[in-house]
MIRO-802789 format. One line per field, with one value per residue (C-alpha): residue in three letters; x negated, y, z. Coordinates in Angstrom, 3 decimals. Example, Ala and Ser with C-alpha at 12.3 -4.5 7.8 and 13.67 -1.06 7.14 Angstrom:
2
aa	(ALA, SER)
x	(-12.300, -13.670)
y	(-4.500, -1.060)
z	(7.800, 7.140)
//
This chain:
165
aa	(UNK, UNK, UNK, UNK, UNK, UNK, UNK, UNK, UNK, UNK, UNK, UNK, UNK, UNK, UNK, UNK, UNK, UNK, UNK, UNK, UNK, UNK, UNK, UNK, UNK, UNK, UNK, UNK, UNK, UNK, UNK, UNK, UNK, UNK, UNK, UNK, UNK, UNK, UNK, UNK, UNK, UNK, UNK, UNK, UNK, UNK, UNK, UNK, UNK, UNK, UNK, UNK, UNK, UNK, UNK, UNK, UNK, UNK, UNK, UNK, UNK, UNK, UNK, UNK, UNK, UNK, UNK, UNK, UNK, UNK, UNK, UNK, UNK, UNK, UNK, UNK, UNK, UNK, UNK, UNK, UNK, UNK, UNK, UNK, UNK, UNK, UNK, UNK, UNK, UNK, UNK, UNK, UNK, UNK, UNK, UNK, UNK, UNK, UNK, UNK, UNK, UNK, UNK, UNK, UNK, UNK, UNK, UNK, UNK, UNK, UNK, UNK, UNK, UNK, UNK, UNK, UNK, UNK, UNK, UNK, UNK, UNK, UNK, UNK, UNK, UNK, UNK, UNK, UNK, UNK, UNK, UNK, UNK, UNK, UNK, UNK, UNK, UNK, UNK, UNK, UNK, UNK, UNK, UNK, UNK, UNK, UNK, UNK, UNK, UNK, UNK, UNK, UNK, UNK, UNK, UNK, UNK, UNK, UNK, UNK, UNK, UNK, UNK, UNK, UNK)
x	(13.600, 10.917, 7.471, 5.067, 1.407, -1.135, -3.446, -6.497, -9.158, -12.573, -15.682, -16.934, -14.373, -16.636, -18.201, -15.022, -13.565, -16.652, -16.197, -12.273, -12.552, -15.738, -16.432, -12.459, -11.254, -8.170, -7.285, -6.592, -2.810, -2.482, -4.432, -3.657, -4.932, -3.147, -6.354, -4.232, -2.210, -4.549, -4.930, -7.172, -7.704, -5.624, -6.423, -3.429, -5.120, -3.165, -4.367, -3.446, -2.457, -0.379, 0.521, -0.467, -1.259, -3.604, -4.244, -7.510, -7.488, -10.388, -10.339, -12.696, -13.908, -11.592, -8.616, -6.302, -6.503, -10.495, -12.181, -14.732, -14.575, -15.038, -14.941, -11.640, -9.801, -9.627, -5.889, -4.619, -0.893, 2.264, 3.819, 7.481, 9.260, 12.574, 12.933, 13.801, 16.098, 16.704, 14.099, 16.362, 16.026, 12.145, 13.303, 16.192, 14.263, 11.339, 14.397, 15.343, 11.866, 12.048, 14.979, 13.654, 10.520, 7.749, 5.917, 6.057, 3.410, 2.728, 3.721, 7.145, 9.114, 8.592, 5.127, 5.147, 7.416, 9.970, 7.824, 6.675, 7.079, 4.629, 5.142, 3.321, 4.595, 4.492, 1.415, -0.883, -0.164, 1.346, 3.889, 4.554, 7.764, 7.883, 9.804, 9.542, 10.749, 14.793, 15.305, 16.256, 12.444, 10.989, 11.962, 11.171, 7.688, 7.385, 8.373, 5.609, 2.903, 3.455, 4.414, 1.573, -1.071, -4.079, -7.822, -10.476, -10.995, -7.472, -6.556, -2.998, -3.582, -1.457, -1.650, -2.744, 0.198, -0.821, -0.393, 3.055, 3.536)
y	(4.289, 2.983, 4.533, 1.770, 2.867, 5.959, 5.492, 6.595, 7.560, 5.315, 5.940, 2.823, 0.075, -2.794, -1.340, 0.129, -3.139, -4.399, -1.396, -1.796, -5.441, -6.392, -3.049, -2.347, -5.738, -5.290, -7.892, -7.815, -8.474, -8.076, -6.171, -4.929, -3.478, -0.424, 0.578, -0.862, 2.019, 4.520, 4.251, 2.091, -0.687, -0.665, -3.172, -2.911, -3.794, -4.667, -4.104, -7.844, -6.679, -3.706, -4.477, -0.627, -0.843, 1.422, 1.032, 1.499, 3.129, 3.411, 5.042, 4.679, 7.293, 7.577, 7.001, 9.897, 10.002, 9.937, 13.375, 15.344, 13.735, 15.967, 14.833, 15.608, 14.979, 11.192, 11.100, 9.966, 9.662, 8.356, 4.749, 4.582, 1.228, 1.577, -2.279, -4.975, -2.584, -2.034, -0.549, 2.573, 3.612, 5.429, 7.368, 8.510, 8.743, 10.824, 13.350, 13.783, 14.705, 17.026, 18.566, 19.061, 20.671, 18.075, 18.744, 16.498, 14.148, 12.207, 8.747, 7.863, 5.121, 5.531, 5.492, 2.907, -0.044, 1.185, 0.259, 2.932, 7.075, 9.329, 13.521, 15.886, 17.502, 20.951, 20.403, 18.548, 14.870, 12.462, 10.933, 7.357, 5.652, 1.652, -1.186, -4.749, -7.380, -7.730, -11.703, -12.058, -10.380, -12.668, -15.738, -14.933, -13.446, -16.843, -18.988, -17.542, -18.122, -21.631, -21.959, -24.564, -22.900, -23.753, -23.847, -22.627, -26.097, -26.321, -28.591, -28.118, -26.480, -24.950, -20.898, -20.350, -18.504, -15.855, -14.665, -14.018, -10.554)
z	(7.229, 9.580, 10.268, 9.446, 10.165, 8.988, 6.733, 7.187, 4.199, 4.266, 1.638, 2.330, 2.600, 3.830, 6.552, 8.048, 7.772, 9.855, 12.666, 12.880, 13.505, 14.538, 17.251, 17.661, 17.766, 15.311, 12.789, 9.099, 8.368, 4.573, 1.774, -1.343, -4.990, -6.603, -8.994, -11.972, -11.761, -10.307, -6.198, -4.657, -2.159, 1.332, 3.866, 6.736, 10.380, 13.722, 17.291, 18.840, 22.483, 21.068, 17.584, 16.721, 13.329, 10.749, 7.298, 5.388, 2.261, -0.401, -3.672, -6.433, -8.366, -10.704, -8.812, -8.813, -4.801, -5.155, -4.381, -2.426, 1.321, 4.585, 8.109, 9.536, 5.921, 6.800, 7.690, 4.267, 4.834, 7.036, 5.408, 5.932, 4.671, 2.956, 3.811, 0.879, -1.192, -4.820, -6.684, -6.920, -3.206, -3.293, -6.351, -3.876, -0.960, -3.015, -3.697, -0.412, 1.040, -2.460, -1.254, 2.534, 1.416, 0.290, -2.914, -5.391, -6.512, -9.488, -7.576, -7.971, -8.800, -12.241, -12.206, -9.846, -10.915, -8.351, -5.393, -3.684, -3.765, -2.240, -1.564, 0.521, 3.723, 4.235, 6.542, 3.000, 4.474, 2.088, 3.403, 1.518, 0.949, 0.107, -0.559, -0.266, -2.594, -2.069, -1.556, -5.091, -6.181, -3.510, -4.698, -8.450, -7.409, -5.236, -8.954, -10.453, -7.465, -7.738, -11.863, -13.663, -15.397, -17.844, -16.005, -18.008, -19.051, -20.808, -18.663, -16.634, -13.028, -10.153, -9.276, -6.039, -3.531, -2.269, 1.251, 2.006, 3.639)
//
């Protein structure tokens, strides 16, 4: 397991985007879109000279994460990667932080496709277990980036790749 970055709770994800970057000088390295399964949008940043990074994460109301802000609550959780391993591994992982004292939340592999787990140390942070795409996943996921579709038109069209990770 490998401590990736914190994540650190924004109410307003454009203009911490602007502030990070623009004032701080750290660069956007890859974002992504749980609200289809009830989190939010997290935008991962790096410091260039120290490759620290921090992630971004905004929840709209709605989202099961979304709730009354405070100053001070902004440290959302701890991301630790698993690494590109079978989608068994954050259900096993999720146990074992079970097991050592974390309280279980409602994000688990089941209720996430088998990509991430989250629980809650004894101190209220979330800690957040993921895993990337084994090669096998990769190259599928990769098949469909790049599989012909129909435009709007009906006429035949390429899908756009998206930004490897």
């Amino acid at each position: 397991m490998e401590l990736l970055s914190p994540g650190i709770r924004v109410t307003q994800l454009d203009r911490s985007l602007r502030f990070y970057t623009k004032t701080l000088g750290l660069r956007e390295v890859r974002r992504g879109d749980t609200r289809s399964w009830g989190g939010g949008i997290r935008v991962l940043l790096e410091d260039p000279k120290s490759r620290q990074r921090v992630e971004l994460n905004w929840y709209p109301k709605g989202s099961i994460f979304h709730g009354p802000f405070r100053p001070g609550d902004a440290l959302d959780h701890l991301d630790f990667d698993l690494g590109p391993v079978p989608v068994s591994a954050p259900e096993r992982a999720y146990r074992r932080l079970l097991r050592g004292g974390a309280r279980a939340t409602r994000y688990h592999a089941a209720t996430t496709a088998g990509w991430m787990a989250s629980a809650i140390d004894p101190n209220g942070i979330w800690i957040v277990l993921t895993r990337r795409p084994t090669p096998k996943e990769q190259r599928a996921m990769e098949a469909v980036d790049t599989a012909p579709v129909s435009t709007a038109a009906g006429s035949p069209g390429t899908r756009r790749r998206r930004a490897k990770a």
